[in-house]
C-alpha positions in Angstrom: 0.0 0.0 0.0 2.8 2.3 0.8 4.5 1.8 -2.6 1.5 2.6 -4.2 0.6 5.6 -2.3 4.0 6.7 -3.4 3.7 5.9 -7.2 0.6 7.6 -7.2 2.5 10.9 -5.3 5.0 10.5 -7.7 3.1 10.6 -11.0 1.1 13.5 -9.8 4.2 15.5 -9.2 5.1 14.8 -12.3 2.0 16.0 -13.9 2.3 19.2 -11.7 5.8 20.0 -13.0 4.9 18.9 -17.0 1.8 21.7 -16.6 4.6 24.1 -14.8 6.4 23.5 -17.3 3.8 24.4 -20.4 2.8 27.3 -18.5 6.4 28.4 -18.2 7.6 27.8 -21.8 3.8 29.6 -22.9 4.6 32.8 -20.9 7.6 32.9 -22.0 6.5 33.1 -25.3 4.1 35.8 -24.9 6.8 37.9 -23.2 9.1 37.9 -26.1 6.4 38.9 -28.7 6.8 42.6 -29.6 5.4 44.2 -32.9 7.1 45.5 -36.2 3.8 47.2 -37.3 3.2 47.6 -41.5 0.2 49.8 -42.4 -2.2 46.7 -44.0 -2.8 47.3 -47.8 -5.7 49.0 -48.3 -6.0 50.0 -44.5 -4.4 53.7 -45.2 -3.4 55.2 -42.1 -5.5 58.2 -41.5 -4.1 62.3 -41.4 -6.2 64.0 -38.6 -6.5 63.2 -34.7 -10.6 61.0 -35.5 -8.8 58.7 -38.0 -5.5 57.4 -36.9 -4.1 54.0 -37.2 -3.5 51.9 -33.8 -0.8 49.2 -34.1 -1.8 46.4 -32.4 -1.7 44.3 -30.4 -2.7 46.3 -27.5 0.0 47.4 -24.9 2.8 45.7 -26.6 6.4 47.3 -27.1 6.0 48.8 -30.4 9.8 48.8 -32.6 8.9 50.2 -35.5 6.6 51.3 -37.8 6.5 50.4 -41.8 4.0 52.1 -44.6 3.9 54.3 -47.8 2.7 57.6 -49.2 1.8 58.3 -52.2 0.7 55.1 -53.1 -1.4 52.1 -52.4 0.9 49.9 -50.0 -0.3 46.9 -52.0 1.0 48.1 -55.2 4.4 48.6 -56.9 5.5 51.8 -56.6 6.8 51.8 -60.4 3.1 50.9 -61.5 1.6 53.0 -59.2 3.5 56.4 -60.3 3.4 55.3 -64.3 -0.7 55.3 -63.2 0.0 58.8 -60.3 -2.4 56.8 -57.9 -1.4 59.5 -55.4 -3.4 57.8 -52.3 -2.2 59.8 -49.7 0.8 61.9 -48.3 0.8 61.8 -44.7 0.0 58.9 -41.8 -0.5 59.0 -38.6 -0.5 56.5 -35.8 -1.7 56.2 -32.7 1.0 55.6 -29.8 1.8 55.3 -26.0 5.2 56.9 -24.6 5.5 55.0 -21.5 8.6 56.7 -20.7 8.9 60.3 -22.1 13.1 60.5 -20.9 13.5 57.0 -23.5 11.2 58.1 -26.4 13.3 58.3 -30.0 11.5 58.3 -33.1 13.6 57.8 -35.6 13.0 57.5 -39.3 15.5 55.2 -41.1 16.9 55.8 -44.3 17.7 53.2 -47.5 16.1 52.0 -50.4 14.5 49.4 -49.0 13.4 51.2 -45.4 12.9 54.9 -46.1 13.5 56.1 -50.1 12.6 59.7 -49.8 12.9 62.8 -47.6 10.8 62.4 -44.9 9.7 64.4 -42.1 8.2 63.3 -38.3 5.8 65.4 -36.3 4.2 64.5 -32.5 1.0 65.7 -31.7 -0.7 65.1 -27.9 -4.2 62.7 -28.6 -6.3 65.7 -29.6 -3.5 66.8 -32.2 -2.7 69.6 -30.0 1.5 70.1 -31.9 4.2 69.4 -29.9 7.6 68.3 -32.0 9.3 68.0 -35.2 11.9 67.6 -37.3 13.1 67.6 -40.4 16.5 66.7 -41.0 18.4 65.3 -38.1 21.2 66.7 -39.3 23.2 68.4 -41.9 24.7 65.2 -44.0 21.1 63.5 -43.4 17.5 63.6 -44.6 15.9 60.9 -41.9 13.9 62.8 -39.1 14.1 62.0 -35.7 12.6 63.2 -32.4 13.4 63.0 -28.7 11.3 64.6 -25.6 13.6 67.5 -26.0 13.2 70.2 -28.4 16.6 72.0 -29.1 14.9 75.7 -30.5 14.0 78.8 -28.5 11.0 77.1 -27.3 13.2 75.1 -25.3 10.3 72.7 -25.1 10.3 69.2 -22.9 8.0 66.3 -23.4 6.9 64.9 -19.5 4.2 63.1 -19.1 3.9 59.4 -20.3 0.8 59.3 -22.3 -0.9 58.1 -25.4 0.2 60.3 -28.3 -0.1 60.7 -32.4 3.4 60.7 -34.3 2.7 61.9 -37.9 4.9 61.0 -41.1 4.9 63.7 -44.3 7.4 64.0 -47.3 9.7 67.5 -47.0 7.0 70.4 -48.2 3.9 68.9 -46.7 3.2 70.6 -43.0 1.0 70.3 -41.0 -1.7 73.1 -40.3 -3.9 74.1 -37.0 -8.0 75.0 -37.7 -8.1 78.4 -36.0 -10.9 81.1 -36.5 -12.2 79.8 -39.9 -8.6 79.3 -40.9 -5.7 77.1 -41.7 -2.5 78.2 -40.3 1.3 76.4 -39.5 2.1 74.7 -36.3 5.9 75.2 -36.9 7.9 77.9 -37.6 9.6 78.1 -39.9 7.5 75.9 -42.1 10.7 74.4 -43.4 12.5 73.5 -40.5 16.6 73.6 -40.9 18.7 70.5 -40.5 19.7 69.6 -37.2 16.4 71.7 -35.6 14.1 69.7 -33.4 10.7 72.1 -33.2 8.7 72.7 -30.2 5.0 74.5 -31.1 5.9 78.1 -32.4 3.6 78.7 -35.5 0.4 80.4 -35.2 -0.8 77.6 -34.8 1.0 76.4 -31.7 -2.3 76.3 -29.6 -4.7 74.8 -32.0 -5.5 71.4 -33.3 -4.3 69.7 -36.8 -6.5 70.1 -39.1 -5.4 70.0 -42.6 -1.7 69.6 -43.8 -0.3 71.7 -47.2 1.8 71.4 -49.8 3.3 68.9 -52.3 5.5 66.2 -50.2 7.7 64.1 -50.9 6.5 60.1 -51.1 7.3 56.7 -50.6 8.0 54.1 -48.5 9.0 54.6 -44.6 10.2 52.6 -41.5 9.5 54.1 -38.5 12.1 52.9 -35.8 10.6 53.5 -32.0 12.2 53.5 -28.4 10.3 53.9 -25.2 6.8 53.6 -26.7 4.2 51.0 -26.9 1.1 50.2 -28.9 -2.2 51.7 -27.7 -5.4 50.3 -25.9 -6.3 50.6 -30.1 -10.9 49.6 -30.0 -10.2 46.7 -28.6 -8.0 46.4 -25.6 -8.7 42.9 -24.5 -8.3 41.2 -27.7 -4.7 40.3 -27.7 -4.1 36.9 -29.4 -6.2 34.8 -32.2 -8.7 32.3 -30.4 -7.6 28.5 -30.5 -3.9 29.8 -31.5 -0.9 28.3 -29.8 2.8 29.1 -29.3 4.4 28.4 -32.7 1.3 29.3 -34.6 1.5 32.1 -37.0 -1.4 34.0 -35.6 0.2 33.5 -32.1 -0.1 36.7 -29.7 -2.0 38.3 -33.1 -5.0 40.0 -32.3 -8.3 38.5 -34.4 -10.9 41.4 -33.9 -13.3 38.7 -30.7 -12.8 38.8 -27.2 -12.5 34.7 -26.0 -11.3 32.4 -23.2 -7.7 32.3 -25.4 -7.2 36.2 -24.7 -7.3 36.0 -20.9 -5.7 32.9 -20.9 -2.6 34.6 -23.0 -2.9 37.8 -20.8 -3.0 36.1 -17.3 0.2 33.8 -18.3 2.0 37.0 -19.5 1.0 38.8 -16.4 2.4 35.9 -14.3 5.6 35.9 -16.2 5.9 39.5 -15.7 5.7 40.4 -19.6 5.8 44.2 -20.6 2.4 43.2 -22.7 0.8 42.9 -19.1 1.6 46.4 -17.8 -1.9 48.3 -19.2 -2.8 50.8 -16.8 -1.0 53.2 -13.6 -1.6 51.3 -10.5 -3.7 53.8 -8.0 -6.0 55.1 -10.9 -9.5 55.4 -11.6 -11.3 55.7 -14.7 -11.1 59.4 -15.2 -7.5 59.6 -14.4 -5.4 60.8 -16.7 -3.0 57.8 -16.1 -5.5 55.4 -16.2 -5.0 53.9 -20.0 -1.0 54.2 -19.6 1.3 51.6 -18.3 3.7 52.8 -15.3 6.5 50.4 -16.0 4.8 47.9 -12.9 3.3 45.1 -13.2 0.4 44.7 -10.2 -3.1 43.4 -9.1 -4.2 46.8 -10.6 -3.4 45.5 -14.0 -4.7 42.0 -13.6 -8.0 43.6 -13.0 -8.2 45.8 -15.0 -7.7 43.5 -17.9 -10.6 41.8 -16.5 -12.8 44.7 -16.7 -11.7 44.7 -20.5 -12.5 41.2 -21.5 -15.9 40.9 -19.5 -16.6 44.5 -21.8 -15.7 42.3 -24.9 -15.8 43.8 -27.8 -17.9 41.0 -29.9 -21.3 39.3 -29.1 -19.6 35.7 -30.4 -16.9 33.8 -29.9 -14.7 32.5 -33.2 -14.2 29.3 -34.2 -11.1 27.7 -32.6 -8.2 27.2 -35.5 -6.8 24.1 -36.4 
């Protein structure tokens, strides 16, 4: 009787430790997935502050950034300028700075990353202007943008938040609505190399609203530091139902709200993944803080995901995948 009490001890401890073990190897898996976000063909990334594109999935570490302008991304550029499909010259994306003293932006230049002159441009959620640049420098023509502006408006970026970066070719700006009119957000409209902007245009205290002039296009990467993706319409929808590690739509999200989702956030939350880190611990809804991650990882978040996936953001569940 004693040898079989101990079998049976035995076998369960090693069913405990084979489970451990999957749980392990799973959360470890949904901690190293991070996004390289490409503007989908035919899913243009919008201009103004109601129409921006969130990368997804939600409250990941976001590294870059990918698109076009001036062309449908699912088309050749050759064939598209022999037809001048001109589709749209600016995009705009939807992003959290987690960490305002890490944020770089950085637009990175080649043929096959970034083949014209482009310019970047941050704008608070409302589209309120805040940076931009032109040039880095003298011997370059890729933008980039810290918290820090280097003019006389000697303007600092502080508070982690969810923000709008903005992509244009050199000679597109853009321009604030204010009293009936369109004016600039920067001055001077062309920035010289080297000058990171803070908002001194006449239109420093107004929203974006329209953007002017003929831009360069073509195709951009994006290269991030310090920022994340956002909440985006669905928060809670973070992986593809039925999909396991290995599986291509693995930690992809697939537009439902299932049992999969809080499975996947709960084992990245346990693993202490940045994925799990969604809202300030201490807030309430109303808070400014409340959406934005506060580089912990606590009960707070675990709940509040919670709150997210009971919301849902489908009537039905999908399918499970093969």
């Amino acid at each position: 009787m004693l040898m079989h009490a101990q079998n049976r001890h035995l076998r369960a401890r090693r069913k405990r430790a084979t489970a451990l073990a999957g749980l392990t190897a799973l959360a470890a898996v949904a901690a190293a997935v991070a996004t390289d976000w490409e503007e989908p063909p035919g899913d243009d990334a919008g201009s103004l502050p109601l129409a921006p594109q969130s990368p997804r999935p939600p409250y990941d570490d976001l590294f870059s950034t990918k698109g076009s302008l001036g062309f449908d991304a699912s088309a050749r550029p050759a064939a598209a300028e022999r037809l001048q499909v001109q589709v749209d010259t600016e995009d705009l994306y939807e992003i959290i700075i987690v960490d305002p003293r890490e944020f770089i932006a950085q637009v990175i230049e080649g043929p096959s990353e970034t083949d014209f002159d482009a310019q970047l441009f941050l704008f608070d959620r409302d589209g309120f202007p805040l940076l931009a640049n032109n040039d880095a420098g003298t011997f370059t023509t890729a933008a980039r943008l810290t918290a820090q502006a280097n003019d006389q408006t000697e303007f600092r970026l502080t508070q982690p938040g969810i923000y709008l970066i903005g992509i244009s070719g050199a000679g597109n700006i853009p321009l604030a609505t204010a009293t009936g009119s369109f004016i600039p957000m920067f001055s001077p409209a062309v920035l010289p190399p080297g000058e990171v902007s803070g908002p001194d245009g006449p239109g420093a205290n107004f929203p974006l609203g329209a953007w002017s002039g003929d831009g360069e296009v073509g195709r951009y990467l994006i290269a991030f530091e310090g920022v994340r993706t956002p909440p985006g319409p669905c928060p809670a929808d973070v992986t593809t139902n039925g999909a396991n590690p290995g599986h291509p739509a693995f930690g992809q999200p697939d537009g439902l709200v299932t049992t999969t989702d809080l499975t996947f956030f709960i084992e990245a939350w346990i693993n202490g993944a940045a994925r799990a880190d969604i809202t300030t611990d201490g807030t309430v809804p109303g808070d400014a803080r409340y959406e934005i991650p506060d580089l912990n990882i606590t009960v707070a978040d675990l709940s509040r995901f919670v709150e997210l996936w009971l919301a849902g953001c489908t009537p039905e569940s999908a399918p499970a995948l093969d």
